[in-house]
C-alpha positions in Angstrom: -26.5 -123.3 36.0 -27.4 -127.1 36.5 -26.2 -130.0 34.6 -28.7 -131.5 31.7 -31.0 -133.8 33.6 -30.3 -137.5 33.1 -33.0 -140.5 34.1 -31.7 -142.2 37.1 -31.0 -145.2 35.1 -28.6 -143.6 32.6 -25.2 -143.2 33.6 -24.0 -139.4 33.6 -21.9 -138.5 30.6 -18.2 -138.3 31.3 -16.9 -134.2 31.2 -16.0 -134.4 27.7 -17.0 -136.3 25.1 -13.7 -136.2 23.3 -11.9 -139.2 21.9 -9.0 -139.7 24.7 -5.4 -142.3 24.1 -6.9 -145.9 25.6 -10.2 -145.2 23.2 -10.7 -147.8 21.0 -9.6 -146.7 17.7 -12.0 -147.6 15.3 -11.0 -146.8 11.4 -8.8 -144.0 12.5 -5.5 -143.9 11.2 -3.0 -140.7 12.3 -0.7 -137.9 10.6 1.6 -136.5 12.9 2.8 -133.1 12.9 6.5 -132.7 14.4 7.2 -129.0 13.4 5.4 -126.4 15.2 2.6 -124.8 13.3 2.9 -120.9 13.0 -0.6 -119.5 13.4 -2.4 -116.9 11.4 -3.2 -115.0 14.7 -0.1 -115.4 16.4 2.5 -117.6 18.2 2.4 -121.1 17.1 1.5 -124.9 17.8 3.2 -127.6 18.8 3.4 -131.0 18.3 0.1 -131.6 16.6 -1.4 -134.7 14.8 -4.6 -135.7 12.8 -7.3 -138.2 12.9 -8.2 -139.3 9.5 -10.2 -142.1 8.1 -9.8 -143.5 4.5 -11.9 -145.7 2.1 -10.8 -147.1 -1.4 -7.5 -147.4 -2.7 -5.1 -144.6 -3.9 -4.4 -145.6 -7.6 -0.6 -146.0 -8.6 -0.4 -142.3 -10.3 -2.8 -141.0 -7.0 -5.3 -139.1 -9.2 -8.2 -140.4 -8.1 -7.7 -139.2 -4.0 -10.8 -137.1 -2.7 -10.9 -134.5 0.1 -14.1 -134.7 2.3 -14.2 -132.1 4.7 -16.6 -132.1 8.0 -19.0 -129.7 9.5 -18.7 -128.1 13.0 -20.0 -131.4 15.1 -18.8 -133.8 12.3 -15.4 -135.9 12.5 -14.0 -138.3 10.3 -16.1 -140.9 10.0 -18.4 -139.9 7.0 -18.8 -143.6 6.4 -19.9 -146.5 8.2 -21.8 -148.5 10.9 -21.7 -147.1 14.6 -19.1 -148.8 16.6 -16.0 -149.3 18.6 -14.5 -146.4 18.7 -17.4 -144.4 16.4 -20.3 -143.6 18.7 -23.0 -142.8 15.8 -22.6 -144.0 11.8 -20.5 -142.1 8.9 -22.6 -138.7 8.7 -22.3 -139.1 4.6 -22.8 -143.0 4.3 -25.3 -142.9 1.5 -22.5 -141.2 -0.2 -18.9 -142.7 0.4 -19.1 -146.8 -0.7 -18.8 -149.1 -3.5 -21.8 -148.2 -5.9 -22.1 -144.5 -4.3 -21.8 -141.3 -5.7 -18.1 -141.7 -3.9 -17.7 -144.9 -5.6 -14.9 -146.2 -3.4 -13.8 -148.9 -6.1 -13.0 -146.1 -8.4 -11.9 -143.4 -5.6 -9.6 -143.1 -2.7 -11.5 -141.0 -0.4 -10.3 -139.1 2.8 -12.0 -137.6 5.6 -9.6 -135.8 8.5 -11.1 -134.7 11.5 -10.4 -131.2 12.1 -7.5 -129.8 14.0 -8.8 -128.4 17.6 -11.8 -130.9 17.3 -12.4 -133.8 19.8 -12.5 -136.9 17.8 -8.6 -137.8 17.4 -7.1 -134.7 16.5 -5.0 -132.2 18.4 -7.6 -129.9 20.1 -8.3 -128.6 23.7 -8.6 -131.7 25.7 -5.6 -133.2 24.1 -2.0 -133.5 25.6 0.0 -131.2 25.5 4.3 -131.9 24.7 4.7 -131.2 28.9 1.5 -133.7 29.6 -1.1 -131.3 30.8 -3.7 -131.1 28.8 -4.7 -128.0 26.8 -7.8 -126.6 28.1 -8.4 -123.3 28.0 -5.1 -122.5 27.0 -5.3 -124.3 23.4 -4.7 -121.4 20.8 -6.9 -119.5 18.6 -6.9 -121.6 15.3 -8.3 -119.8 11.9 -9.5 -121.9 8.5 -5.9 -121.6 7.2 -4.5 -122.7 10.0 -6.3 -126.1 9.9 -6.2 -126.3 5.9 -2.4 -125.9 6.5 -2.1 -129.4 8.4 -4.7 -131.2 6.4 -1.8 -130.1 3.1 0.7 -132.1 5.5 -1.5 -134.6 5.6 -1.9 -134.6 1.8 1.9 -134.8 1.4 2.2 -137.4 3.8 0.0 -140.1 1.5 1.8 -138.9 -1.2 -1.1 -136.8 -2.6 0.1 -133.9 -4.8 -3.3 -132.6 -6.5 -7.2 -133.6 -5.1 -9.5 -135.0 -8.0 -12.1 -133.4 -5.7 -12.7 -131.3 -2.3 -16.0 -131.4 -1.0 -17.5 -129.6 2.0 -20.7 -128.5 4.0 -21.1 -125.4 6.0 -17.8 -125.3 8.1 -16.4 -127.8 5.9 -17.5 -125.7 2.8 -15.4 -122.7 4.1 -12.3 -124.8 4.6 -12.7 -126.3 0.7 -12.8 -122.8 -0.5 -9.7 -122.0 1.2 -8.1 -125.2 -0.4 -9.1 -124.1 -3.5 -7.6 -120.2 -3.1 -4.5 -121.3 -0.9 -3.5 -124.2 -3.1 -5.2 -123.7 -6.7 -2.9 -125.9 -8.1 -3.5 -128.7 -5.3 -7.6 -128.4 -6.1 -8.9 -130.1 -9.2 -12.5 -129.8 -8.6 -14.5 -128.6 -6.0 -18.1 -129.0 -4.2 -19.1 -126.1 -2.1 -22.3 -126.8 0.0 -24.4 -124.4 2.1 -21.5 -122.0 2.8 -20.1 -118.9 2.5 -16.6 -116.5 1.4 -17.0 -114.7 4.8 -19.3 -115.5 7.9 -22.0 -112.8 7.8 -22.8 -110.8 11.1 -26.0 -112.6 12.0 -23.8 -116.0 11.7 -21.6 -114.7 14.1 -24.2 -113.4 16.6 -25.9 -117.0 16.4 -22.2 -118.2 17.5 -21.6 -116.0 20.0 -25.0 -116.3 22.0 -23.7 -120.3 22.2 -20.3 -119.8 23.0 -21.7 -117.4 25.8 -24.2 -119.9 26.7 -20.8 -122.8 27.2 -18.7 -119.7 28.8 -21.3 -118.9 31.5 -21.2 -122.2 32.8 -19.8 -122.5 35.9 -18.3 -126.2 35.2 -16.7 -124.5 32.5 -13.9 -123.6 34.6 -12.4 -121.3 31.6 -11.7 -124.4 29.5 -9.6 -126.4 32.3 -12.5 -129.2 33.2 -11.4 -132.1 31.1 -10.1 -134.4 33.9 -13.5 -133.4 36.1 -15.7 -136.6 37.2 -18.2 -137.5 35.5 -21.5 -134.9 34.8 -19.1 -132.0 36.0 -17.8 -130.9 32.4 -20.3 -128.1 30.7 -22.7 -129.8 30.0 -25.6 -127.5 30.6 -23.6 -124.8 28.3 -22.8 -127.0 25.9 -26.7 -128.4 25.5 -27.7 -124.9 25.5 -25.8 -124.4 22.8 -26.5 -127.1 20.4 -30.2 -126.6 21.3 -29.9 -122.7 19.8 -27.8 -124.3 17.1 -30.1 -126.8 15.9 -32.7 -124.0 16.0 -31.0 -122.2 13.4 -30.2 -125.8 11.4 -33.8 -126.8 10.6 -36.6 -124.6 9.2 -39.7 -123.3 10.8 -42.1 -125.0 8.4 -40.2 -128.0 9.0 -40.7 -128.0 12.7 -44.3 -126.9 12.3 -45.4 -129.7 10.6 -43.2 -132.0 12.5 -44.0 -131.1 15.9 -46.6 -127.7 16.1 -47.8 -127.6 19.6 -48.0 -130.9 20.7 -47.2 -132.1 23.6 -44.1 -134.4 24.8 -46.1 -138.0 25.3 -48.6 -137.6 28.2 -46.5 -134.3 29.4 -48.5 -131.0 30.3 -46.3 -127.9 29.2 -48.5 -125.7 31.4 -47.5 -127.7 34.3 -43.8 -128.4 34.2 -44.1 -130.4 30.6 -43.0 -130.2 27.5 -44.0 -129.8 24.0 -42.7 -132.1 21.0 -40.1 -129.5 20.0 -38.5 -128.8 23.4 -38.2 -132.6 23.9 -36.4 -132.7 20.3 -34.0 -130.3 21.4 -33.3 -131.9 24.6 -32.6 -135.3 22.9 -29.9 -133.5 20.9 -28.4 -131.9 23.5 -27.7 -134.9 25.7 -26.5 -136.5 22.8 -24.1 -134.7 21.9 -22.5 -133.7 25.2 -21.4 -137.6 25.2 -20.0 -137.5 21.9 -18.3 -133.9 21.5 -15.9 -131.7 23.7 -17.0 -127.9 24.7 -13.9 -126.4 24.1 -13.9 -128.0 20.7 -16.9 -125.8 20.3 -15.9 -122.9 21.5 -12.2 -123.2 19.3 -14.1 -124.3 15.6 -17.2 -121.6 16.3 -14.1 -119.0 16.5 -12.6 -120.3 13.8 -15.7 -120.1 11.4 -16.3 -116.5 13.0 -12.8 -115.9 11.6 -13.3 -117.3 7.8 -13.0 -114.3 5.4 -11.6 -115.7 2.3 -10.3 -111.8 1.4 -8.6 -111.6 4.7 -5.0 -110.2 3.1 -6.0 -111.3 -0.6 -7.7 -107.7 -1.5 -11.6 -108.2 -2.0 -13.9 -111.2 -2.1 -13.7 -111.1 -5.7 -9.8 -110.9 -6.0 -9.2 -113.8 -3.8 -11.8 -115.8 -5.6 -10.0 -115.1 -8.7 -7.1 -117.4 -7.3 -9.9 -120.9 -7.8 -9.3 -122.4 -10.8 -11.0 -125.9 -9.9 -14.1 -127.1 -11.5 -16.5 -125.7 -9.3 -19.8 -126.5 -8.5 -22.0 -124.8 -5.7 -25.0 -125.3 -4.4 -26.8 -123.7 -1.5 -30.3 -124.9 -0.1 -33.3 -123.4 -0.5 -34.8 -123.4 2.9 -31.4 -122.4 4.7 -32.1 -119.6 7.3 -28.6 -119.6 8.8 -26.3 -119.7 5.3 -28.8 -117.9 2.6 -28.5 -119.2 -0.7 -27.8 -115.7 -1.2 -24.0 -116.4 0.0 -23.8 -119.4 -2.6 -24.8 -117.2 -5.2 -22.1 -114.6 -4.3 -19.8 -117.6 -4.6 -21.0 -119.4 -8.0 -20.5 -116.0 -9.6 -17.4 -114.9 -8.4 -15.6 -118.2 -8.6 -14.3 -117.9 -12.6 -14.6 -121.4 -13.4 -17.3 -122.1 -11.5 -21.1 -123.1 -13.0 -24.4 -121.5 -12.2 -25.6 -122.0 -8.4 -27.3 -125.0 -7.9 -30.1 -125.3 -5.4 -30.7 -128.0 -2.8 -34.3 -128.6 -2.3 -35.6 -129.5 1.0 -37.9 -128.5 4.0 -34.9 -129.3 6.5 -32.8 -125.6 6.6 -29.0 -125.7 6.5 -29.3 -129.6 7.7 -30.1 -130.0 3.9 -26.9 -130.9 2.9 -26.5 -133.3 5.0 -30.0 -135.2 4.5 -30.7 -134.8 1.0 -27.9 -136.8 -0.1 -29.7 -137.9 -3.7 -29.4 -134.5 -4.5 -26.2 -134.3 -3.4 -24.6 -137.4 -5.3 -26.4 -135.9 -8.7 -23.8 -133.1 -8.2 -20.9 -135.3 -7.0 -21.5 -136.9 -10.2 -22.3 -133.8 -12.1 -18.8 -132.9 -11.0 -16.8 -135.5 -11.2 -18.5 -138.3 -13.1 
């Protein structure tokens, strides 16, 4: 399998796009971990810490904190410009800031990036307590597991109970399990575009990608973080996001944005491309610069693993457990989580209002682009 082609004039990207010690910082701020974490599949972690990014101020009785919680390629900065330290802008800016939905003068809002992800937290190209890095020998990691350092994280600023968790997609799945782990800890809650358990189909979309990263031969089975650069996966992972992104937009979406045109003066019927495979292609080599393939590979398992009954009796019982203000909303053109999962959600949920319904021509991405619609239910929600 070859490396994604680069032009000549672009330097290739480095093995993994993680965030590494010697980075610039940026807006990151830490929460260490000392005791080992005991994981829901076994064995346990060591030695583990958090990236997390803040805006606003925590009020003196900390009421007013709010939990937002990333997607699979997300991190923690939902707000802001690009920068040192931040390769691309906050992923929610038109929600987190003074005047937003998040108003920032009235709440103290906090984004973590996952743990096993690449931008600051403890994940697969991290260090290790011995100095080698993980690699392919970082742990399997379930929803708990991570919502179970991000409730250190809580108790570290002091914050007993959320005024509000708020997540898409992957980020959805760990709010719910805030919400039925630590009822008392959840105040409200915004559940985009996800689900109680990932369905089959979602987990034969991930497992065609985390194949596609596997059968790379510069993945080296996880151990390629210290490889020059343009010898990490690179083809695996761009073959990856390109099937993902497939299943994050809608077909009408790319029909009328791209049909069967042509890439510029390129000739698909003689080594060309059309619009849409050069759209792909542009995501892929972006993100292999700004995300790490074992990152992948650890948070697609973990969203294979999310089942909110898992040892709680049925869906319904363990939905039982919410008692937050609830709120979800599912979009309408979403191919990869169906409304049909919100809906499962918004009536099982007991305090929970009818399903709400995102509309927009952009698929599961919805959530992430129609933010008007979005800040009418922050504010729904929350005031």
């Amino acid at each position: 399998m070859n490396s994604v082609p680069t032009p000549s004039a672009v330097p290739l990207p480095p093995a993994s796009g993680a965030w590494r010690e010697g980075d610039p910082p940026g807006r990151r701020q830490w929460h260490a971990r000392e005791k080992p974490l005991a994981l829901e599949a076994g064995g346990e972690l060591p030695g583990m810490r958090l990236a997390f990014e803040t805006w606003g101020r925590l009020a003196p009785d900390r009421s007013n904190a709010v939990l937002v919680l990333h997607a699979l390629t997300g991190d923690s900065h939902a707000a802001g410009p690009a920068g040192p330290g931040h390769p691309t802008p906050g992923w929610w800016d038109a929600l987190i800031g003074a005047g937003q939905a998040l108003d920032t003068d009235r709440w103290f809002v906090v984004a973590p990036n996952v743990l096993g992800g690449c931008q600051g937290s403890t994940g697969p190209s991290s260090l290790r307590p011995d100095g080698r890095r993980w690699g392919g020998d970082f742990p399997f990691l379930t929803q708990r597991d991570q919502v179970a350092v991000e409730a250190g994280l809580a108790d570290e600023l002091g914050i007993g109970r959320w005024a509000l968790v708020v997540g898409g997609s992957m980020g959805g799945m760990r709010a719910l399990e805030w919400a039925v782990t630590y009822p008392e800890r959840t105040d409200a809650l915004l559940l985009l575009a996800t689900a109680a358990a990932a369905s089959a189909e979602q987990i034969a979309w991930a497992n065609i990608q985390l194949h596609a990263i596997r059968a790379d031969p510069q993945w080296r089975g996880g151990d390629y973080h210290d490889a020059g650069p343009g010898r990490g996966p690179h083809a695996g992972l761009g073959l990856a996001r390109r099937l993902a992104h497939v299943t994050y937009r809608s077909e009408p979406e790319l029909a009328v944005r791209f049909g069967r045109t042509p890439q510029g003066a390129e000739d698909p019927w003689n080594g060309g491309r059309y619009q849409v495979e050069s759209y792909l292609d542009h995501h892929a080599a972006k993100l292999v610069r700004r995300f790490d393939a074992g990152s992948y590979v650890t948070l697609a398992e973990a969203m294979n693993s999310h089942d909110i009954s898992r040892d709680r009796g049925d869906t319904r019982t363990a939905l039982r457990r919410v008692t937050a203000r609830t709120l979800v909303a599912g979009v309408d053109s979403d191919r990869l989580y169906p409304p049909s999962q919100q809906a499962e959600l918004a009536a099982a949920i007991p305090a929970a209002d009818r399903l709400r319904v995102i509309e927009s021509p952009y698929g599961h991405d919805g959530f992430l682009i129609e933010t008007e619609q979005v800040a009418a239910l922050v504010r729904e929600l929350v005031g």
